[in-house]
C-alpha positions as CSV (number, residue, x, y, z in Angstrom):
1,X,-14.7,-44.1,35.0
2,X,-15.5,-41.8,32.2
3,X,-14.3,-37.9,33.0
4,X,-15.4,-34.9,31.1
5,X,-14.2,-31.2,30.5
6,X,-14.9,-28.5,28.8
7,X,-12.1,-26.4,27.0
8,X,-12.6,-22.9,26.1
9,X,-11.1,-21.7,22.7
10,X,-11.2,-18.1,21.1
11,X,-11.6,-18.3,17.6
12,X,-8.7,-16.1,16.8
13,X,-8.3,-13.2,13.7
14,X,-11.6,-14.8,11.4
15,X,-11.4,-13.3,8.1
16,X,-14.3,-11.0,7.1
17,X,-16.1,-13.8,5.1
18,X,-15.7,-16.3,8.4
19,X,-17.1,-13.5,10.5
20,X,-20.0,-12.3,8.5
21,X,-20.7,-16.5,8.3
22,X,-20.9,-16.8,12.2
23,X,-22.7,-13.8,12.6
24,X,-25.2,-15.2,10.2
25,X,-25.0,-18.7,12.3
26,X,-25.4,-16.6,15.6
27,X,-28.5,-14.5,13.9
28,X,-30.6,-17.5,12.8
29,X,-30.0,-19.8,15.7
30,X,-31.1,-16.6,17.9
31,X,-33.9,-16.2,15.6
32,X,-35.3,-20.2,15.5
33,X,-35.0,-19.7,19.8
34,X,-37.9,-18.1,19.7
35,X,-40.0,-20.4,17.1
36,X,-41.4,-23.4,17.0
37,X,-38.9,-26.3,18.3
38,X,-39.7,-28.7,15.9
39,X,-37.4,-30.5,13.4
40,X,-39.7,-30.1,10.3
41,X,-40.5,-27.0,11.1
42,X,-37.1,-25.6,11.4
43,X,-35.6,-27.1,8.6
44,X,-38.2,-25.4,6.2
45,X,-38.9,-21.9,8.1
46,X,-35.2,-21.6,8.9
47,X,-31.9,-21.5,7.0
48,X,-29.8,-23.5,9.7
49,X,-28.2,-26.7,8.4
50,X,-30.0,-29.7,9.4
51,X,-27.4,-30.3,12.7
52,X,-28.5,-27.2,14.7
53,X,-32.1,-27.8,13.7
54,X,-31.5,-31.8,15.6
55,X,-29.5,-30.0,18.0
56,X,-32.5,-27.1,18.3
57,X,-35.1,-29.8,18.4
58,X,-33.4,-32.5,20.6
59,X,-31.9,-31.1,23.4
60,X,-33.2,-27.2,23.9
61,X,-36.2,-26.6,26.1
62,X,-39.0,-24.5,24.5
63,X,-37.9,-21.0,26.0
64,X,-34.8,-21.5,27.0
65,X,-32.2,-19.3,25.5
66,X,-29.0,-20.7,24.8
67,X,-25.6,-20.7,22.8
68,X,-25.2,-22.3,19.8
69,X,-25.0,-26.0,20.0
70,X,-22.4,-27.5,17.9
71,X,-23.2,-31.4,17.6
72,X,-19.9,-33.6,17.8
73,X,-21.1,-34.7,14.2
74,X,-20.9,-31.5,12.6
75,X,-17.6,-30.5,13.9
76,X,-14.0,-31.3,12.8
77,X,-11.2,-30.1,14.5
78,X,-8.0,-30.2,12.3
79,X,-4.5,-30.0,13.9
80,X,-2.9,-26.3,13.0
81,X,0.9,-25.0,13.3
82,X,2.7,-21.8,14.2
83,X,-0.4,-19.7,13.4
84,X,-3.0,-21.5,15.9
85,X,-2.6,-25.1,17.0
86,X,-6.1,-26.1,16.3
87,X,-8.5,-25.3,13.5
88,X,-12.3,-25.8,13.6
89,X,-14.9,-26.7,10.8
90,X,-17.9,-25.7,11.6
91,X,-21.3,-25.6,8.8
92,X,-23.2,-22.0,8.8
93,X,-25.6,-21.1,6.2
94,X,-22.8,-19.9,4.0
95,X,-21.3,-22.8,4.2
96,X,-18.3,-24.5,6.2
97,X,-16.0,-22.3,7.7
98,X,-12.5,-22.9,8.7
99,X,-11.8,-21.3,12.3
100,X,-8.6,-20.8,13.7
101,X,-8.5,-21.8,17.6
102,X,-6.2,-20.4,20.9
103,X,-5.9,-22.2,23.8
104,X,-3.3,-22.9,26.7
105,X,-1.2,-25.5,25.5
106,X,-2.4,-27.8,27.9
107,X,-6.0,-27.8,26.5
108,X,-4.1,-28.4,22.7
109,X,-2.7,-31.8,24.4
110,X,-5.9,-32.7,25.7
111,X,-7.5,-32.7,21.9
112,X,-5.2,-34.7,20.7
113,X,-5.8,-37.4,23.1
114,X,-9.2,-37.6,23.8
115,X,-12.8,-38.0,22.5
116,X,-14.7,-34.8,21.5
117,X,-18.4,-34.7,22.5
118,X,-21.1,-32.2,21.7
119,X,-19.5,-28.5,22.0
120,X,-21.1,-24.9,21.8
121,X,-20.2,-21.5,20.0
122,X,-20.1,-18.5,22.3
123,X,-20.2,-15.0,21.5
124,X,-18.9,-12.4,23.9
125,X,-18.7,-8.7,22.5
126,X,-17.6,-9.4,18.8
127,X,-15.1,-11.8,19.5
128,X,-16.6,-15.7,19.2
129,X,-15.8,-19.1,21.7
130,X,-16.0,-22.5,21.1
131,X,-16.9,-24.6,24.1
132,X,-15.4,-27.9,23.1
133,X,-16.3,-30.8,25.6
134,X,-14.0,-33.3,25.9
135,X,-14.0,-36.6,27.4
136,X,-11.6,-40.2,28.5
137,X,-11.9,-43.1,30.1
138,X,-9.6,-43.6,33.3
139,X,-9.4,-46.4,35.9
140,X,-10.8,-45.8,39.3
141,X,-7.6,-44.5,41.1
142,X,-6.0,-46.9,43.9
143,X,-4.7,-46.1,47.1
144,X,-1.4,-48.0,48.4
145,X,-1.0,-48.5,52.0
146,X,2.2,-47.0,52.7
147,X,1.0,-43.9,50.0
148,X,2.2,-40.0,51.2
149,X,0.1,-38.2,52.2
150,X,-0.6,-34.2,51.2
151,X,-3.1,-33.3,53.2
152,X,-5.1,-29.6,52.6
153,X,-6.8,-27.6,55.0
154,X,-9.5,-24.6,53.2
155,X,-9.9,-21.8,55.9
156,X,-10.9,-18.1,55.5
157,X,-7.6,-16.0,56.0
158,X,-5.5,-19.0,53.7
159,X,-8.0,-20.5,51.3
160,X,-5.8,-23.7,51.5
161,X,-3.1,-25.0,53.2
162,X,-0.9,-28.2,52.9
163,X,1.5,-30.1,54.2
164,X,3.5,-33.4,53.1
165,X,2.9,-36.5,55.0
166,X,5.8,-39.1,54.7
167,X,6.6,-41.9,57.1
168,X,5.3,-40.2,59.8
169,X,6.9,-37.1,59.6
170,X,5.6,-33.5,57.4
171,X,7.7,-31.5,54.8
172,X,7.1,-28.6,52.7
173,X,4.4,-27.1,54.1
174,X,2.3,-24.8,51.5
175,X,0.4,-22.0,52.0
176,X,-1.9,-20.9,49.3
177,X,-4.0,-18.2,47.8
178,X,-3.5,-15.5,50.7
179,X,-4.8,-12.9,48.0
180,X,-8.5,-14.5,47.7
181,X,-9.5,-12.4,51.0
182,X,-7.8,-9.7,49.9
183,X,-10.1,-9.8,46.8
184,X,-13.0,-11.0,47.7
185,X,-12.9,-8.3,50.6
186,X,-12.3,-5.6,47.5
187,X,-15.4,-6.7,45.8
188,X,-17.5,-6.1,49.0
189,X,-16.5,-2.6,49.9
190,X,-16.6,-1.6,46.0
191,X,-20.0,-3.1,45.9
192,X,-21.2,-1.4,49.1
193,X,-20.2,2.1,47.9
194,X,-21.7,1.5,44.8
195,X,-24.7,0.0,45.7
196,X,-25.1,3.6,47.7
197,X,-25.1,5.3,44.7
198,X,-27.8,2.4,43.5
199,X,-25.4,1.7,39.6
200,X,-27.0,-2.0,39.8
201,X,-25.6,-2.6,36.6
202,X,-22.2,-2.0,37.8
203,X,-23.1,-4.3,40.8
204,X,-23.9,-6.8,38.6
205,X,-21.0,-6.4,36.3
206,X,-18.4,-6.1,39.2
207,X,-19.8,-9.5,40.7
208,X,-18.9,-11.3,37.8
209,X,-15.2,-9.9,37.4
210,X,-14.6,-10.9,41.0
211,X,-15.8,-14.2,40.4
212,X,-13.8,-14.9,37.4
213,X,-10.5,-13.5,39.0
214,X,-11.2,-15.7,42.6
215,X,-12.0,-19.1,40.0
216,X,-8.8,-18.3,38.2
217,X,-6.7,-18.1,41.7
218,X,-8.4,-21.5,42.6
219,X,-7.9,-23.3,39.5
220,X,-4.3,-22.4,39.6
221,X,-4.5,-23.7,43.2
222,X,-5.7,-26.9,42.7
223,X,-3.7,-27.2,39.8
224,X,-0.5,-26.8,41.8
225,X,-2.0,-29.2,44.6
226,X,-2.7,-31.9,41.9
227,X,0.5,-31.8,40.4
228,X,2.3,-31.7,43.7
229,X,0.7,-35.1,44.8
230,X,1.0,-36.9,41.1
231,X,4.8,-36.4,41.4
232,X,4.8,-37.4,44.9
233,X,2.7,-40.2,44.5
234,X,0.4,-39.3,47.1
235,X,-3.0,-39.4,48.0
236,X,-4.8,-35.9,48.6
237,X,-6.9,-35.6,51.7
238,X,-9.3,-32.4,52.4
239,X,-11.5,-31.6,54.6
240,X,-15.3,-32.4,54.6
241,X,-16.6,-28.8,54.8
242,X,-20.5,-30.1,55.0
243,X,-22.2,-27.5,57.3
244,X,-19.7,-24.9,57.7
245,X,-21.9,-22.2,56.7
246,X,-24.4,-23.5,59.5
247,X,-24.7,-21.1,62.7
248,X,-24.8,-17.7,63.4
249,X,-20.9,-16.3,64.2
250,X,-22.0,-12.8,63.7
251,X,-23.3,-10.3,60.9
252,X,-19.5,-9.5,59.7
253,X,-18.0,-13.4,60.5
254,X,-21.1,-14.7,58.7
255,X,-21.1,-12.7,55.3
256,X,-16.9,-13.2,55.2
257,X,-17.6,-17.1,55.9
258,X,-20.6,-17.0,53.1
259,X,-18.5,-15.6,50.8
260,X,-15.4,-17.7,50.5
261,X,-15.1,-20.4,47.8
262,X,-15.1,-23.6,49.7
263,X,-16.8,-25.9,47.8
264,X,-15.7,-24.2,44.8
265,X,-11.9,-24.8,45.7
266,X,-12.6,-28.6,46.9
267,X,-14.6,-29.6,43.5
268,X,-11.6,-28.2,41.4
269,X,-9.0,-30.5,43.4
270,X,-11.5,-33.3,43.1
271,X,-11.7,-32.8,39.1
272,X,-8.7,-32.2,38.0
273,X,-7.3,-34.8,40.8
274,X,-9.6,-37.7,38.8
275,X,-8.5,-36.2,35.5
276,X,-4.3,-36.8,36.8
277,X,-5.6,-40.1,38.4
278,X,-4.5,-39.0,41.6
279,X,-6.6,-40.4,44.9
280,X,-9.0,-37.9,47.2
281,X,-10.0,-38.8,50.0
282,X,-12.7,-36.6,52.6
283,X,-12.4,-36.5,56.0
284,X,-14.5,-35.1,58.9
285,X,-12.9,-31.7,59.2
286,X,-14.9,-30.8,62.2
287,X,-12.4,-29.2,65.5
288,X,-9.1,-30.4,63.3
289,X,-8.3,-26.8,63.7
290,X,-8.7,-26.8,67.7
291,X,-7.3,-30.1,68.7
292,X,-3.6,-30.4,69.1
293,X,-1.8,-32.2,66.2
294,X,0.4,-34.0,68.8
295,X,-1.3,-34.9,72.4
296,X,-4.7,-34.2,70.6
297,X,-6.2,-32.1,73.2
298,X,-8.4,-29.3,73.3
299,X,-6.7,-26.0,72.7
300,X,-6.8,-22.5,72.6
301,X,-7.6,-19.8,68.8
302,X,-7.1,-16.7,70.4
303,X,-6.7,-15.5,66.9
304,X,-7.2,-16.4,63.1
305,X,-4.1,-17.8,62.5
306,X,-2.8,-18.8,65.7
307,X,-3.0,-22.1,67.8
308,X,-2.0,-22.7,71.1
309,X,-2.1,-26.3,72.9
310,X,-1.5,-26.1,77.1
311,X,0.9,-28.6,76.6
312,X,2.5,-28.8,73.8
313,X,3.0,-24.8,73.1
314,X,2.2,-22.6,70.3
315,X,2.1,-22.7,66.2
316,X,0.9,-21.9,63.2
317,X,-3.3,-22.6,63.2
318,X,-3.8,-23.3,59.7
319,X,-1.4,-26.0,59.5
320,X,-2.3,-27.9,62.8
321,X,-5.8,-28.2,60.8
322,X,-3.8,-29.5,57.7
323,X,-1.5,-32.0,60.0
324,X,-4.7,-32.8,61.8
325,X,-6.7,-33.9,58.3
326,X,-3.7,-35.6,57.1
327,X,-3.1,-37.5,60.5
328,X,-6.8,-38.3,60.2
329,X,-6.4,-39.9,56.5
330,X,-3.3,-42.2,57.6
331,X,-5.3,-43.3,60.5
332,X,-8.3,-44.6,58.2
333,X,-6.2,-45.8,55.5
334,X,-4.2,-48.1,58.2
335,X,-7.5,-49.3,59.2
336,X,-9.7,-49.7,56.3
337,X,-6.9,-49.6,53.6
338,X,-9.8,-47.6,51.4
339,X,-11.1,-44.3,51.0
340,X,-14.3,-43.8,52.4
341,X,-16.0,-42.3,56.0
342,X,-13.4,-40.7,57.7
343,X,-12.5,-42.1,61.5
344,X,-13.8,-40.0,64.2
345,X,-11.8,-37.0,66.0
346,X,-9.3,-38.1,68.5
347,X,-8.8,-41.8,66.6
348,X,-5.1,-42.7,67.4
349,X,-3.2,-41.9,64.3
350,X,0.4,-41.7,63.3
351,X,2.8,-39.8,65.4
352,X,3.6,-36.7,63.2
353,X,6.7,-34.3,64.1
354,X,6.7,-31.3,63.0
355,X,8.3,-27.6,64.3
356,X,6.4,-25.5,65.7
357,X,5.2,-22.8,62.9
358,X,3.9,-19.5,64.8
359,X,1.2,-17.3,62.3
């Protein structure tokens, strides 16, 4: 199975001559956007070197505007030291330039172990990107019978919460990214006031930092989750969230519901899950919330974060759906001893005890 990603470096403190060579790299390839896409054509009306005019002629759409495309065969990354970890040589039309490269240290491992594919140069301001893709080859992760399970349950008031199931009974349950609502919730009244006073621009600009704050939060989550199951050796079981935006709950309920990262939060687990070759498998998510992790019944939600069974008493909601997904997931993998189609609510599944955790 071949995995890809993309790391984001800042070319960090270029020297005049580097910068007034990528602003002459950022200039032309701006400038040959908007002519003619052909090879021929570019290398003799333009002053690009021949692997953006390929790149240009290749892979670009006529019209389409986009960053500077940075063929795997024109760059060469060179391992750094105390200064920057990673340098970059990169041709312009003055020539090759020598870029020094930031990154988390994680993404400095990552070049040193695996291929580098076709990457792009960003500009942002005056400060410049690189885009580097990156890409391995990893078996298909396999699932062992008697694996743990940590089983996540994404909801609106805790974007995710998990729990630890081991031999029949849960540990360490988690409860992540509480502050998501909090922001997202932000965002919404800033953009309402300011959408009174009709500063689009502002709109627009204070969608994007919301965005980037809420995909930092998740990627940190997912992160954490991922790391938590590789040194468990367990298999990570979420919820298939197909159709929750489905329904009318409500003009308030729906726009809160719309707005939460659900998919975002269950592709970053899936990634970076295949990328630590840790097992996923989805389940049908559907009433694990409202039936009773013990006796399975029916129960009652008179609030957010609270569940209450008629037999079995009272606990935290959230993590009765987590229990409920991870019971779910033992269940199949006892049957089918594979990832795949979920069974179907109310399957018998492994006795779990747990304490009762009130909201």
């Amino acid at each position: 199975m071949k995995l890809v990603k993309t790391i984001t470096a800042k070319v960090f403190n270029p020297t005049e001559r580097k910068r007034r060579a990528l602003h002459g790299l950022w200039k032309s390839w701006k400038a040959a956007l908007g002519s003619k896409r052909d090879y021929a054509f570019l290398r003799e009306s333009t002053d690009l070197p021949s692997f953006y005019c390929r790149e240009m002629s290749w892979k670009i759409k006529e019209g389409a505007e986009a960053p500077v495309g940075v063929p795997k065969d024109a760059l060469k990354l060179l391992p750094g030291g105390a200064f920057a970890p990673w340098f970059a040589s990169i041709p312009t039309p003055d020539g090759r330039v020598c870029l020094p490269l930031r990154m988390s240290r994680g993404h400095s491992r990552l070049l040193a172990e695996c291929e580098v594919c076709d990457s792009q140069l960003i500009k942002r301001g005056k400060e410049y990107y690189l885009h580097i893709v990156v890409s391995k080859d990893t078996p298909i992760p396999t699932i062992s019978y008697h694996a743990p399970v940590l089983a996540v349950d994404i909801g609106e008031r805790v974007i995710a919460t998990s729990v630890m199931l081991v031999e029949g009974t849960i540990s360490s349950p988690g409860f992540h990214g509480r502050e998501v609502r909090s922001i997202r919730r932000h965002y919404a009244w800033l953009r309402k006031r300011l959408g009174r006073r009709k500063l689009l621009r502002v709109i627009k600009r204070v969608g994007h930092t919301e965005h980037r704050k809420v995909d930092a939060r998740l990627h940190v989550i997912a992160a954490t989750l991922v790391e938590r199951a590789r040194e468990m050796g367990a298999v990570i079981a979420i919820g298939d969230l197909s159709g929750i935006r489905k329904g009318s709950r409500g003009r308030r309920v729906n726009r809160i519901v719309n707005a939460m990262p659900f998919n975002r939060l269950s592709l970053f687990i899936e990634y970076k899950a295949a990328w630590a070759g840790v097992p996923v498998i989805k389940v049908d998510e559907a009433y694990s919330s409202r039936e009773c992790r013990i006796c399975h019944q029916d129960g009652r939600r008179p609030s957010q974060g609270r569940f209450i069974c008629p037999s079995c008493g009272e606990y935290n909601a959230d993590l009765n759906g987590a229990v409920n997904i991870g019971s779910r997931a033992l269940a199949y993998m006892a049957i089918a001893g594979a990832p795949g189609i979920a069974p179907l609510r109310g399957t018998p599944s492994p006795q779990v005890e747990c304490d009762a955790v009130s909201s």
